[in-house]
N, C-alpha and C positions, 0 to 999 in steps of 0.2 A: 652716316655715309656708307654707301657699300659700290665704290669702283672699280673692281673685278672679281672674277669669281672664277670656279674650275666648272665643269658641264662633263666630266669624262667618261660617263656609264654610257655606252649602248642604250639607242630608242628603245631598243625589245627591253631592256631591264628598266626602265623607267616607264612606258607603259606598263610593264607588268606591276610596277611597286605602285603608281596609281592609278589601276585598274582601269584605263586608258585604252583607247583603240588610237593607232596612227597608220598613214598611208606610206610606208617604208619606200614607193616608184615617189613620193614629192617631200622628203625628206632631205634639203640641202646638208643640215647639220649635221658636224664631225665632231668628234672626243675633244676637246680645248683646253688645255691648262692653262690657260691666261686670256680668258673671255674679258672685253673690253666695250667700253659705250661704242654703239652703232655697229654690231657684230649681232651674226644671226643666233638666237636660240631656240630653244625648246621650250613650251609652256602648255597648260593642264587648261583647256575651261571643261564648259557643259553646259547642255542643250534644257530647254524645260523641261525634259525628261528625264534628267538626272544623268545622262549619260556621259561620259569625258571624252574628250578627244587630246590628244598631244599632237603638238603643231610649231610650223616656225614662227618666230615673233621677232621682231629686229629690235633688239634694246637699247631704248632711248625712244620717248613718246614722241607722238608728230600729232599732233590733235586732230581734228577731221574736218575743220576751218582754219587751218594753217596754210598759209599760202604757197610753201615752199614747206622742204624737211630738213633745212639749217639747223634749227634750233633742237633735234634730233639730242646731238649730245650733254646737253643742259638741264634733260628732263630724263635722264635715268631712274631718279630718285623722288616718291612722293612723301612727305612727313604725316607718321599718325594723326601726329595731334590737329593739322590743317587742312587733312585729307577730303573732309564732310564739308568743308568751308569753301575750300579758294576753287574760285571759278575754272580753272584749266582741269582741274580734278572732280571737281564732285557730281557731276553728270557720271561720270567715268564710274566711279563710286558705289553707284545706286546701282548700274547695270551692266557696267565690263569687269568685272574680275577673274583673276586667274591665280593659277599657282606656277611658280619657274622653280621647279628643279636644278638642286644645285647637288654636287659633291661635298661643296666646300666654300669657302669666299676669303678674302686676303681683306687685311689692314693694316697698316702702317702704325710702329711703337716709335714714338720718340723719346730718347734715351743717350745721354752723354753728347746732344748734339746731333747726333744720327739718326735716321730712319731705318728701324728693321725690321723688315716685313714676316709678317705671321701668317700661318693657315689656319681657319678656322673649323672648324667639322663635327659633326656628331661623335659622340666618344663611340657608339654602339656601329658604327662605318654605313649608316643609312644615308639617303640622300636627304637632303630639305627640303621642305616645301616654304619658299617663300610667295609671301605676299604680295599679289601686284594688281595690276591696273590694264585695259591695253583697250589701242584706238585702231579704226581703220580709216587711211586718207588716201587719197587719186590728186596725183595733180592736178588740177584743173587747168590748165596750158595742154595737160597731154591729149591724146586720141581716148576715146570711150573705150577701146578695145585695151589701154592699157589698166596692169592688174591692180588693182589693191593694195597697199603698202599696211602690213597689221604691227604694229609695234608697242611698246610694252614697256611700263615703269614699275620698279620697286619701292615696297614701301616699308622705311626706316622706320623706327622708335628710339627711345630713350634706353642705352644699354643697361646690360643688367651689371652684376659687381665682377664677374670675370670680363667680362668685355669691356668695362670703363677703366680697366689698365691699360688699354690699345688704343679704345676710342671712347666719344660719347655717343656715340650714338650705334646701333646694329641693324642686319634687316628682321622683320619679324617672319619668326617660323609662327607657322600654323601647326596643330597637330593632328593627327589624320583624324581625330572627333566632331573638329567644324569643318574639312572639305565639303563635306554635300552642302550645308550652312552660308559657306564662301562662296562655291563656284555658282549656284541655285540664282539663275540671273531673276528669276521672280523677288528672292528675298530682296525687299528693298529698306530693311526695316535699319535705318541707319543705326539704332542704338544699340541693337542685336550683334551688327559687321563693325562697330567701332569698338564695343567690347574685346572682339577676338584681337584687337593691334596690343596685343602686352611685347613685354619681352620674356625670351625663352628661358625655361628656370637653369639655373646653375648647372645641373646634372646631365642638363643634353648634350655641352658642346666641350671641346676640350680643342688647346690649340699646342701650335709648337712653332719654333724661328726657322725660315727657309730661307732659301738662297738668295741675292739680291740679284740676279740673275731674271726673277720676276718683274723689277723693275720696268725693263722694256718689256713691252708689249711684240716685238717683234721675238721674243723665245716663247717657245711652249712648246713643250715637252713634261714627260713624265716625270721627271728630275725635280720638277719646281716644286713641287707638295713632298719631296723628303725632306726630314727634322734638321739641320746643320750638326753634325756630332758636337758633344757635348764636350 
């Protein structure tokens, strides 16, 4: 499970870390320390030319035969190991993938009865590239001239042994070796793309206990992601 995350670098420094072009005049999104389902992001594809672009994405899929985009906050999240299988995803699969840049992402320890929320991050302070998925829907009620809704799911695996003291499960980092590999909407070679859903070794991430101030969704601020003194 991965249901919220930080987003707080600048488009210019996350285009720049992957190698990205974006249009800074159609750029809605702002620094967030408490990104939550059906909130706008930032995400990484590319074109058959190998080229990236960074763009908004609204997290939480809406499939593109969905009638309505209710069910928006229910599909955050798509699982490795079902991804090539279940019907809402595996179209998605072969042809829509992306990377979401993260800072960081939160989980919940339970511990003496209580929930303490954790950050998790690179020890090395780079961003992540997670794994994900992403559709584009129109209402079909609305006017032709309304825009595209492009939205976007991540996809969990099985955590590794620092993570399965928090949770079982994490989202999967990619490592910048299969980018071209992932985003290559030609690759369709599902054994090739199911390959790359491990989890991240040991050494990449390191976390620490934050505020419970996280909690709501109505705080974010730069506050959330410092350690609780010891």
């Amino acid at each position: 499970m991965c249901g919220r995350f930080v987003t707080a670098s600048s488009s210019e420094r996350i285009a720049e870390f992957f190698g990205a072009s974006f249009d800074a005049a159609a750029d809605p999104v702002r620094p967030n320390y408490n990104v939550a389902p059906t909130t706008e992001v930032r995400a990484v594809t590319a074109d058959a030319s190998g080229a990236r672009v960074l763009q908004p994405f609204r997290w939480g899929l809406v499939p593109s035969w969905a009638t309505d985009a209710t069910g928006a906050a229910k599909m955050i999240n798509a699982r490795a190991e079902t991804v090539a299988s279940k019907p809402v995803f595996k179209g998605l699969f072969r042809k829509h993938r992306l990377l979401v840049p993260m800072d960081g992402f939160y989980e919940w320890q339970r511990a003496d009865g209580t929930k303490r929320p954790m950050f998790i991050h690179r020890a090395d302070g780079e961003p992540l590239a997670i794994a994900g998925l992403w559709a584009a829907w129109r209402d079909p009620a609305a006017p032709e001239e309304r825009p595209w809704l492009h939205s976007c799911a991540l996809i969990t695996t099985a955590a590794n042994q620092m993570m399965s003291a928090v949770h079982d499960r994490m989202p999967v980092i990619l490592p910048r070796s299969v980018w071209d590999r992932w985003l290559d909407p030609t690759n369709q070679d599902v054994g090739d793309l199911h390959g790359m859903l491990r989890a991240a070794p040991e050494r990449l991430l390191t976390m620490h206990e934050v505020s419970p101030a996280v909690n709501s969704v109505r705080n974010n601020f730069p506050e959330l992601v410092e350690a609780l003194p010891a």
